[in-house]
N, C-alpha and C positions, 0 to 999 in steps of 0.2 A: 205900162210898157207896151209898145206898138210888135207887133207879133213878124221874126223876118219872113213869113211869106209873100212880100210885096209885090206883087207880079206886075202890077199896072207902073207901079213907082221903077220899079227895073228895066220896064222896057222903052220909058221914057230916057233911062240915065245911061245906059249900054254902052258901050262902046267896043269898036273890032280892037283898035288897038293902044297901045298903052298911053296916057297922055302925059305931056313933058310934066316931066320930074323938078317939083321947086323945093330950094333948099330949106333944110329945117329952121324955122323961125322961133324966138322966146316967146312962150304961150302965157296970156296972163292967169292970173291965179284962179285955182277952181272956186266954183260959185258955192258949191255944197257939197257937204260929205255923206253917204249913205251907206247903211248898214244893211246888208242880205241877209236871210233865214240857214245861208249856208257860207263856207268861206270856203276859199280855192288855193290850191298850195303846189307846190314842189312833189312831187314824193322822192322818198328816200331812205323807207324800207322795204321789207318784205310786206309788213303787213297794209301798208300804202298800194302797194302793186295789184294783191290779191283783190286788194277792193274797187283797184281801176281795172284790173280780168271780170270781175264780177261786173259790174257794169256794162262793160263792153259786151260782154255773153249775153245779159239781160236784156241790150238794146239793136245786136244784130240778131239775134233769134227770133224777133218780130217779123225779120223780112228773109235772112238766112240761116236757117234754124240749122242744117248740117255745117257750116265753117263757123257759128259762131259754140256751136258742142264742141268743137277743135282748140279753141281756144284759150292759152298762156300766155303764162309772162315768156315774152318773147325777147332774143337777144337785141334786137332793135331797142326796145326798153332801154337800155343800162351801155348805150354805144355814148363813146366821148361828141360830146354837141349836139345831145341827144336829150329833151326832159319828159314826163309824165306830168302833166297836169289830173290832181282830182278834187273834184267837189264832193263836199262831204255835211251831211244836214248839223246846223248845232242843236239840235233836237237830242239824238241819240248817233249821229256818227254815221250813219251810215250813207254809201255811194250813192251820190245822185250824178255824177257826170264825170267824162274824164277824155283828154282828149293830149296826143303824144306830138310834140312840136321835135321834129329832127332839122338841123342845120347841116349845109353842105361846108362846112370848117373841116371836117375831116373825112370826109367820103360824098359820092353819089347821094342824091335823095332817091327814093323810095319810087318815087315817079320816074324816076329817071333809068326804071328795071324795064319799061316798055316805049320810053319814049325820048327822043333828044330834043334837050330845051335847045326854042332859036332864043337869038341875040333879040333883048339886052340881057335876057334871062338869065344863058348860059357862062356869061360874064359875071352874073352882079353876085351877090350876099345873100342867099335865099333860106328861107325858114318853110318847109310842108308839115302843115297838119293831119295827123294821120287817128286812125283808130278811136273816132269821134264816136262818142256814146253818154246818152243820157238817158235819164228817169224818162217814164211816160206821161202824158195829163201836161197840164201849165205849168206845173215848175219843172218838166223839161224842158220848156222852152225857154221859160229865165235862164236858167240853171244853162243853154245854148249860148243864149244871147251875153252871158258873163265868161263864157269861155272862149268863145271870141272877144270882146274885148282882154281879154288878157292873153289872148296870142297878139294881139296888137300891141298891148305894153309891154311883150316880151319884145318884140321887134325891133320897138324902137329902144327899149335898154341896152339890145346888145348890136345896135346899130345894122339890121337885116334892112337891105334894099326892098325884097321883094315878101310877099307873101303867096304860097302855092298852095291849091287845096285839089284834091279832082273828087269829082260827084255827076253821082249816077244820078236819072232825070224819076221824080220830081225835086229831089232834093237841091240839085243845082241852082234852081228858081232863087231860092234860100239866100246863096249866096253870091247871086246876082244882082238881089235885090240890097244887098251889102255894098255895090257897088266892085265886086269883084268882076274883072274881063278875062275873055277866053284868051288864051297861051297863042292858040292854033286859031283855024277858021269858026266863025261865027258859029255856034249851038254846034260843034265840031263834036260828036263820041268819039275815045278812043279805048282798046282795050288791056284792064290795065293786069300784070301780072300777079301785083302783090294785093291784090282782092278777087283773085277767082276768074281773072279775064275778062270781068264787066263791064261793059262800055260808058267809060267815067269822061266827063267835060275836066279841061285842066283848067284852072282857070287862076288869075294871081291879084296880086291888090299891090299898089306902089308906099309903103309905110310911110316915105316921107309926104308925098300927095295926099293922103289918107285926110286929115283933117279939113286941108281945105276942100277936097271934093263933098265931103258931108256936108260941110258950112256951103259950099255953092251949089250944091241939091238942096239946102232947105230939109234934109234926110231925116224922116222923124227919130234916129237913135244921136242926131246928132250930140244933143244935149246929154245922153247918158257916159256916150263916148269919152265926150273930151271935156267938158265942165262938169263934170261930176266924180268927186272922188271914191271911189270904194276901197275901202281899208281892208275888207275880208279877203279879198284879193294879195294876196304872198308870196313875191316873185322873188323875192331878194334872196331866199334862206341854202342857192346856191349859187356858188363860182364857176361858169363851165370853161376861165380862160382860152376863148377862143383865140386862135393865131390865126388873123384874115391874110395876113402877109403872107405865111407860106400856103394855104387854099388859091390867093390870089397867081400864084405863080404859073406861069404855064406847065413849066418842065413838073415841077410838083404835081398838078392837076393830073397830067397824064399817067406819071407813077402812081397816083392813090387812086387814079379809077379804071385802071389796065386798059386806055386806049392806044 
């Protein structure tokens, strides 16, 4: 598995701003299925949460040792449109990664505490990833590299336009080299509220585009992405009946987010 720090490979693919959006196509069938040392799930208990808090502590303490000693299960966790992803070893169970996908179906995103998305952003269907943490050594990086792909199978299950992430530098790279573009102006910092006021890159990825810009970069995760299946991967085991119709609405929009 190719490691995403791609730096050379991202600044070949870059781009300032979003490219046109083609519509979803019938994908032919996966070439092969693979099994991971860990499998990734929903949570949807208490004891689910505690071990995506533990992780999250164990992986921002690295670099913010006083906000990640702060750290609970947070109301954001358990908001309607809102899931906890965690990876968990099938060895003995325990957290290897976990990262919180919030959807704008029924409120503001999380980014959106310091900054206003421009248009087509602020219009579309958006999914941010938030409270990204994993293991350290190489299978935090799988263990990375699988939680991203399954915010992208969540996206596209629950038909999300956009994908939003913001990251501080160097981690940004990461997700550049994923083929994600900045929101705002090129390698743009801005400072974000709901991590401490550190100057995070926004940056988003187009779900439906998604496939073919991998397949027309030649992208080496292409193959893990989209023809390959992983079954330890578990997005199904909840309903979050999202209503785009009323999000969509203007008059609504503005009652749910007090402008």
């Amino acid at each position: 598995m190719e490691r995403l720090n791609l730096a050379t490979f991202a600044a070949a693919n870059h781009a300032e701003t979003p490219a046109p959006r083609p519509a979803l196509t019938v994908v032919p069938a996966l070439q092969k299925s693979e099994r991971m040392p860990f499998t990734i799930r929903i949570v949807q208990d208490d004891v689910g949460f505690e071990k995506a808090v533990a992780i999250r502590r164990a992986a921002y303490h690295r670099h913010l040792p006083e906000f990640a000693e702060k750290m609970e299960i947070e109301a954001a966790d358990t908001r309607d449109g809102t899931v906890v992803l965690l990876a968990e070893s099938k060895l003995d169970g325990a957290p290897l990664g976990t990262m919180r996908i919030q959807t704008n179906a029924y409120g503001p995103l999380a980014v959106e505490q310091s900054v206003n998305l421009p248009e087509p952003y602020a219009s579309s269907r958006l999914a941010e990833a938030t409270r990204l943490g994993v293991a350290g050594g190489m299978v935090g990086r799988v263990v990375k590299v699988a939680l991203c792909k399954a915010l992208w199978m969540f996206c596209e299950l629950h038909e999300i336009d956009y994908m939003v992430i913001t990251a501080r530098s160097p981690l940004d790279r990461e997700y550049e080299a994923m083929l994600f573009q900045d929101v705002f102006g090129l390698n743009e910092y801005r400072p974000m509220a709901h991590v401490g006021n550190l100057p995070h890159r926004v940056l988003a990825k187009d779900v439906a585009a998604a496939r073919q810009r991998w397949e027309e970069a030649r992208h080496p995760l292409f193959n893990y992405m989209v023809h390959t299946h992983h079954p330890d991967i578990d997005l199904q085991s909840v309903d979050l009946s999202f209503d785009w119709e009323t999000v969509r609405c203007p008059e609504a929009a503005l009652m749910a987010y007090g402008r």
